[in-house]
C-alpha positions as CSV (number, residue, x, y, z in Angstrom):
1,X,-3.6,27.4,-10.1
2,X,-0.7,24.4,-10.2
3,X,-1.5,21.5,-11.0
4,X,0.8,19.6,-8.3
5,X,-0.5,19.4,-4.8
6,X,3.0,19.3,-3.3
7,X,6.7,20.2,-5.4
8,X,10.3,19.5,-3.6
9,X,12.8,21.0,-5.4
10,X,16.8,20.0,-4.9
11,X,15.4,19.0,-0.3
12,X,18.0,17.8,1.8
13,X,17.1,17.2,5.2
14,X,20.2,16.1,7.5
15,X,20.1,15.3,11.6
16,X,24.0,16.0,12.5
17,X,26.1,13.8,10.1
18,X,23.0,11.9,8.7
19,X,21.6,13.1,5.4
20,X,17.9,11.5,6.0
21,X,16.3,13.0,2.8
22,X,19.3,13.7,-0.1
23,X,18.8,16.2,-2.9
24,X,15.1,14.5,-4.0
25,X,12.9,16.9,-6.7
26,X,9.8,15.8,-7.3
27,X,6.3,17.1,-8.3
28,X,3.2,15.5,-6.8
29,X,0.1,16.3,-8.9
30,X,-3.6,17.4,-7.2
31,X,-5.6,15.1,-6.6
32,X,-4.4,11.8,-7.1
33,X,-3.0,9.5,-4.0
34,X,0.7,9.1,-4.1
35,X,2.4,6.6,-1.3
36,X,6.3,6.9,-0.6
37,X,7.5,3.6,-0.2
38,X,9.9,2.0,1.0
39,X,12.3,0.4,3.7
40,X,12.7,1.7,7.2
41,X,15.3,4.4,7.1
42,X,15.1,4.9,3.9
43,X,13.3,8.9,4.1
44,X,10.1,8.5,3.6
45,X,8.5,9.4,7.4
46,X,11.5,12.8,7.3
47,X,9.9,13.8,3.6
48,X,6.5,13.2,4.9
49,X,7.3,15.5,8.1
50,X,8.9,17.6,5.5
51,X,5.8,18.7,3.8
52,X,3.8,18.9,7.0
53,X,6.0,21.5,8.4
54,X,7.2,19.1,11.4
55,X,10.8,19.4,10.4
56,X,12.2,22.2,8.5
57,X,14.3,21.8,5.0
58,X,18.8,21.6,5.4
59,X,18.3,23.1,1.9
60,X,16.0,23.4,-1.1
61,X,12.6,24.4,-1.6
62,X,9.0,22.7,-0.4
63,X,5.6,24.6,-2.2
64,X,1.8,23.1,-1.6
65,X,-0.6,24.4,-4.0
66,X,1.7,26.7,-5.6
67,X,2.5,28.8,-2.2
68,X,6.2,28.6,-1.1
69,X,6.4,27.1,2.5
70,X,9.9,26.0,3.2
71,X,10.6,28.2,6.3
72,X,6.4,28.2,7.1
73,X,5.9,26.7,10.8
74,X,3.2,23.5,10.6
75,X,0.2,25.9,11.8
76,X,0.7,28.2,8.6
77,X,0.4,25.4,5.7
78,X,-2.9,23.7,4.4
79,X,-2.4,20.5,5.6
80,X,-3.7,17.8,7.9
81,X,-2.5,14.3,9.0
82,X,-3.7,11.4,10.2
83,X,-0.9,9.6,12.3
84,X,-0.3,5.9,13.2
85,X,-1.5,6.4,16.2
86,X,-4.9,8.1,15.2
87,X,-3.9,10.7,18.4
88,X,-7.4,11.2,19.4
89,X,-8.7,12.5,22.7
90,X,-9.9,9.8,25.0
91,X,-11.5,12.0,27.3
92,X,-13.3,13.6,24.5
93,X,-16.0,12.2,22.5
94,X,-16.1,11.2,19.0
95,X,-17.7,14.4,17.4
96,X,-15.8,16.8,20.4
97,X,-12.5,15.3,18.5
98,X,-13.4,15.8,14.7
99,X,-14.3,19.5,16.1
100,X,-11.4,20.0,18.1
101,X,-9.1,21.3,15.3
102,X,-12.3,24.0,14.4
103,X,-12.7,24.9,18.2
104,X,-9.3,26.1,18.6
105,X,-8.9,27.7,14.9
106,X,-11.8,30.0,16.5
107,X,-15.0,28.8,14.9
108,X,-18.0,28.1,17.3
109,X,-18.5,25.4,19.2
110,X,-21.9,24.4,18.2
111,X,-21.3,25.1,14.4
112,X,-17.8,23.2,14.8
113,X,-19.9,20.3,15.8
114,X,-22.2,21.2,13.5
115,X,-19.7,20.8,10.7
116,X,-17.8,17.4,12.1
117,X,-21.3,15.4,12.5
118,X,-22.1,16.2,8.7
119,X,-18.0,15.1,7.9
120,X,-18.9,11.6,10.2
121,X,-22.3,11.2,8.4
122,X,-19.9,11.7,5.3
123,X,-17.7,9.1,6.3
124,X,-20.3,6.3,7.6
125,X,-20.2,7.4,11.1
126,X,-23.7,8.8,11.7
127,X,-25.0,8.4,15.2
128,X,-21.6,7.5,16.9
129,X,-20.9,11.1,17.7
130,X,-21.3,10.8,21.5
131,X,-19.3,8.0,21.6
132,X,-16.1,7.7,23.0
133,X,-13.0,6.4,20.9
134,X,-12.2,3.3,23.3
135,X,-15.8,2.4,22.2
136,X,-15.0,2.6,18.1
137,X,-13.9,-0.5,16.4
138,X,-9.9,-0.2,15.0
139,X,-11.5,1.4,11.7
140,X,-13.8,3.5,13.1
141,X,-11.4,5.0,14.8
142,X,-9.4,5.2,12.1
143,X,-12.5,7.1,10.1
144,X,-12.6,9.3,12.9
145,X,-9.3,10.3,13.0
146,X,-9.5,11.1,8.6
147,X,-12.9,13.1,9.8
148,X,-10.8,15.1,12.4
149,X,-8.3,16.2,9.5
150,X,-10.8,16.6,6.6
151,X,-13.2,18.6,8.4
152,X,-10.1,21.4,8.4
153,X,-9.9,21.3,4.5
154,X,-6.6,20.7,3.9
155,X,-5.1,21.2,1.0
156,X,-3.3,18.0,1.3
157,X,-4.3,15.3,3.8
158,X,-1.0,12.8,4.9
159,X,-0.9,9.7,6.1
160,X,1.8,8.4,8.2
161,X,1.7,4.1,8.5
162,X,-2.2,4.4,8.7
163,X,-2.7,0.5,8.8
164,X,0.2,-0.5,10.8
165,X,-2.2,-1.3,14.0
166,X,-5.0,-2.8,12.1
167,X,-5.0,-6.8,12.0
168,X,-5.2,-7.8,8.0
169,X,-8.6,-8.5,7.3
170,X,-9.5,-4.7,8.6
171,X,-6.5,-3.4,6.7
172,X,-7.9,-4.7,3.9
173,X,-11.2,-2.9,4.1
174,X,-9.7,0.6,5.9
175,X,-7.4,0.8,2.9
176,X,-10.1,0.4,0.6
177,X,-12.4,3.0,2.4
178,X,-9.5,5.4,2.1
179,X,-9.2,5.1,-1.4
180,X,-12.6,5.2,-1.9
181,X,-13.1,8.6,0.2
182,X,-10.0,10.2,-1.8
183,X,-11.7,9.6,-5.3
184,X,-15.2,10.9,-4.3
185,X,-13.6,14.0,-2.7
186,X,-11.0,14.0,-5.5
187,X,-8.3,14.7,-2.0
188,X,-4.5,15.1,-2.6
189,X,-2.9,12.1,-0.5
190,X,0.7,11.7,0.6
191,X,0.5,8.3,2.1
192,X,3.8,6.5,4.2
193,X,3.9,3.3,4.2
194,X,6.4,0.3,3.9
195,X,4.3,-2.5,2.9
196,X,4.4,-3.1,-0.8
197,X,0.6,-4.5,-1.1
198,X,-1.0,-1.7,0.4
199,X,0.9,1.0,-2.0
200,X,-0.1,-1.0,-4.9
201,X,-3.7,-1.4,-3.7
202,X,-4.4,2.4,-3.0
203,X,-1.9,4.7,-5.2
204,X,-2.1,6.6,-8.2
205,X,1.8,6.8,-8.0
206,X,4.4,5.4,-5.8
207,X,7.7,7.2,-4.8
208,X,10.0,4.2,-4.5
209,X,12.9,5.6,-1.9
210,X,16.3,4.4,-0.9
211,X,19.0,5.4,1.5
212,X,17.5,9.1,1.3
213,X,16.6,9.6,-2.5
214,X,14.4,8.3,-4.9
215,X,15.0,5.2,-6.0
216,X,11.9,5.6,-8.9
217,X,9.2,7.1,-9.4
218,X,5.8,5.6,-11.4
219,X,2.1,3.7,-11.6
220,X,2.1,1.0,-9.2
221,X,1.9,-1.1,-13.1
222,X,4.8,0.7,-14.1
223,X,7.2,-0.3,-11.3
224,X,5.9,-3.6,-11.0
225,X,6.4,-4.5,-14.5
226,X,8.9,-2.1,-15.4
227,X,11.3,-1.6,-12.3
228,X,14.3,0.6,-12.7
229,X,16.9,-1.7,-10.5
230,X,16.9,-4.7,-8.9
231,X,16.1,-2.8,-5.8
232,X,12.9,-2.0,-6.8
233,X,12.5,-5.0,-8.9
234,X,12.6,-6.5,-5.5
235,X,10.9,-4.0,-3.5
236,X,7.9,-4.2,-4.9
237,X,7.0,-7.5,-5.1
238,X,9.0,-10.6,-4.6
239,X,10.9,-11.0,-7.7
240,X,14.3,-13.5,-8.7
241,X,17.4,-11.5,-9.9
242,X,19.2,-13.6,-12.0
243,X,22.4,-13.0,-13.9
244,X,22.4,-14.1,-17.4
245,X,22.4,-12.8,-21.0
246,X,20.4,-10.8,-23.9
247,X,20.7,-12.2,-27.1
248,X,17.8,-10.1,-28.7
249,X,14.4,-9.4,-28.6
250,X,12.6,-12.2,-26.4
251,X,15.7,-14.4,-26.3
252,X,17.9,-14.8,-23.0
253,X,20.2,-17.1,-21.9
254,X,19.8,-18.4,-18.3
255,X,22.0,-21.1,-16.5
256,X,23.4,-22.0,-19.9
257,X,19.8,-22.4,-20.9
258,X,19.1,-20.5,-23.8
259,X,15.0,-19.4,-23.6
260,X,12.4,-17.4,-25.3
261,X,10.1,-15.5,-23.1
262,X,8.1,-11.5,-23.3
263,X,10.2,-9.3,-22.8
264,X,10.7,-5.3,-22.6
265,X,13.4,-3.8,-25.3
266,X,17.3,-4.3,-23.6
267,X,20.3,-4.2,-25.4
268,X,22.0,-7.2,-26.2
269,X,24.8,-8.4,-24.1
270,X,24.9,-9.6,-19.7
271,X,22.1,-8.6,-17.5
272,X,20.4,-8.8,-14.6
273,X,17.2,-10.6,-15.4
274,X,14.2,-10.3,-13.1
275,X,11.6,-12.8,-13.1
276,X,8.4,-12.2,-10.9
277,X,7.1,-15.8,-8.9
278,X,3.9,-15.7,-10.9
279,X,5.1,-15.6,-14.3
280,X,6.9,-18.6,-14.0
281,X,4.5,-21.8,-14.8
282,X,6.1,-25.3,-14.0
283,X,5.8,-28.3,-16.4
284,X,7.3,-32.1,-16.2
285,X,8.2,-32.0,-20.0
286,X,9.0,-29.6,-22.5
287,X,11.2,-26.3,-22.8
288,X,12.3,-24.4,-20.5
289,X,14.9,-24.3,-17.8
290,X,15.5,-27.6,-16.3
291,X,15.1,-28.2,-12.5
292,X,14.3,-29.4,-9.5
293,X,11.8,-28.6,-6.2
294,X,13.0,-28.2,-3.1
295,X,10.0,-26.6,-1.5
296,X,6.4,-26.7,-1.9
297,X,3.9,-25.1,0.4
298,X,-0.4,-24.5,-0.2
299,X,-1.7,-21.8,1.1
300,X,-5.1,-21.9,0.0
301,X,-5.4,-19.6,-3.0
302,X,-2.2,-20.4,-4.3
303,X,1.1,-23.1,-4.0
304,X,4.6,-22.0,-3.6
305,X,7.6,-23.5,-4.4
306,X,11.3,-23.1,-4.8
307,X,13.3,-24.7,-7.6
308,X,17.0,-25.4,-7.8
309,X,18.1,-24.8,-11.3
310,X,21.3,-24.4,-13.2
311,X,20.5,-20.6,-12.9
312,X,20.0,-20.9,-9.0
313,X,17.4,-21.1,-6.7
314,X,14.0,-19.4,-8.3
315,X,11.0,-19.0,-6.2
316,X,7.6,-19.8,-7.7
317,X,3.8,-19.0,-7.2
318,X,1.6,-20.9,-9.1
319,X,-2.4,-20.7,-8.7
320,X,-3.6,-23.5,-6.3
321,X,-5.6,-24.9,-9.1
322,X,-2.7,-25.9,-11.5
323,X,-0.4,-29.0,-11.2
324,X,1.1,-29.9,-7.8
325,X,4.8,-31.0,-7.6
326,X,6.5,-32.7,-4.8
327,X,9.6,-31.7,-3.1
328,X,12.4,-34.2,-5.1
329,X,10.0,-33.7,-8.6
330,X,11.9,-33.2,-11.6
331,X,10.0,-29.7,-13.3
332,X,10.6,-27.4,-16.3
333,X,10.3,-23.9,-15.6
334,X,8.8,-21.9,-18.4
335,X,9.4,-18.4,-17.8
336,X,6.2,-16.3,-19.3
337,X,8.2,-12.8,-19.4
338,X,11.4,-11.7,-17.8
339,X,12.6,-8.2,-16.9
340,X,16.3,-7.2,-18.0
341,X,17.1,-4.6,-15.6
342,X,18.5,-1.3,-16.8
343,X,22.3,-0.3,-15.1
């Protein structure tokens, strides 16, 4: 049996003169959570409607679980998704629509229901199966709606924009109870999304995607820390592109400033150097690059600023419990590692 949950090999996927997915490979491996990520238009909804049979291949070659299903019709591949809309049957009640998939695959109704109130009880649902959705929180419908496509057993469960109606404290813990659910059930996840936190919170891998193709593929800790471009420098997470210069290991040059700070192996010579908010620490004295605030905000947890410097503007996040600076202070900005982009 293959070890990948989901291979593309060479998929385009074009609507007239619009190549929506361009010539991406990858290999998705069973059982781990992996979110394509990125900005709208970018592919990632076309791939993920790729894989569940929704829209059919320009060229190349789509295989789940080792089985070939480029030309295979939606019904014909082990899959299941759960869509942004959750889809479920008003009319119906809450166990009626985790069955409903069982029902009209041929199964019995009363071991159909059988088998979706033992997948609610699985999922913290026990006891709401007469209810009907309108009368379900936001993330018990969503719950629902991952009951309705689990209790098919898929081979691998998609989720397109999952969170996108939830208000941000229940996004918070309906992320968390997906992730949570794939572990113990050791599920293969394709999950859509476009916010950056969310794929870093729940993934395994993230499948970076630009303009059609894959911008880079890696742990959420390797493209945060590691980023391939300044796209995805950016992309995930807020980070300031600087242009400037590596002299050698731990030694760049910034705004005429020449500084020492962590850094990963980069040839010597101009670069683009990324520099995330939080590793930047301000100081009123010292080394480091000289400059000025322009911007300071607290938001609870943590202050914000941005800081004019010789370099440019560089936008700053420092914990709420370290020194406050005024706009109009004079600050040094000590840079704790820097990224010099590759390309």
């Amino acid at each position: 049996m293959t070890a990948d949950a989901v291979v593309f090999e060479r998929v385009s996927k074009s609507f007239g003169a619009v190549r929506a997915v361009d010539d991406v490979s990858f290999a998705l491996p069973r059982g781990a959570l992996v979110t394509l990520l990125g900005p709208s238009g970018c592919g990632k909804t076309t791939t993920l409607r790729l894989i569940a049979g929704l829209e059919l291949p320009t060229r190349g070659r789509i295989e789940i679980a080792g089985r070939d299903v480029t030309r295979l019709a939606a019904a014909e591949r082990r899959i299941a998704m759960v869509f942004q809309s959750y889809a479920l049957f008003p009319h119906m009640t809450v166990v009626e629509n985790v069955a409903y998939g069982l029902v009209v695959g041929g199964a019995r109704r009363t071991e159909a229901e059988a088998e979706a109130g033992a997948m609610l009880a699985s999922l913290g649902l026990e006891g709401l199966g007469q209810r009907l959705p309108a009368e379900l929180s936001g993330g018990q419908q969503q719950r629902v709606a991952v009951a309705r496509a689990l209790v098919l057993r898929p081979e691998v469960l998609l989720f397109d924009e999952p969170l996108s109606n939830l208000d941000a404290r229940l996004r918070r813990r309906v992320r968390e109870d997906i992730r949570d659910l794939q572990k113990r059930l050791g599920l293969s996840v394709i999950y859509v999304t476009h916010d950056q936190q969310e794929a870093l919170a729940v993934s395994d891998l993230v499948c970076v995607m630009r303009s059609g193709r894959i911008a880079q593929m890696g742990t959420p800790t390797e493209l945060y820390d590691d980023p391939a471009d300044a796209f995805v420098a950016d992309f995930m997470g807020e980070a300031n592109v600087i242009a400037g210069e590596v002299l050698g290991p731990g030694r760049i040059v910034l705004g005429g400033t020449t500084l020492e700070a962590a850094m990963r192996d980069h040839p010597p010579g101009p670069a683009q150097i990324a520099v995330r908010p939080e590793a930047v620490s301000l100081r009123r004295e010292g080394e480091g690059l000289k400059g000025r605030v322009s911007r300071a905000a607290f938001l609870g947890q943590t202050r914000e600023y941005e800081v004019e410097t010789d370099a440019g503007t560089i936008f700053v996040v420092t914990p709420a419990s370290a020194e406050a600076f005024a706009p109009g202070e004079a600050v040094i900005c000590r840079l704790e590692r820097v990224i010099p982009l590759r390309g």
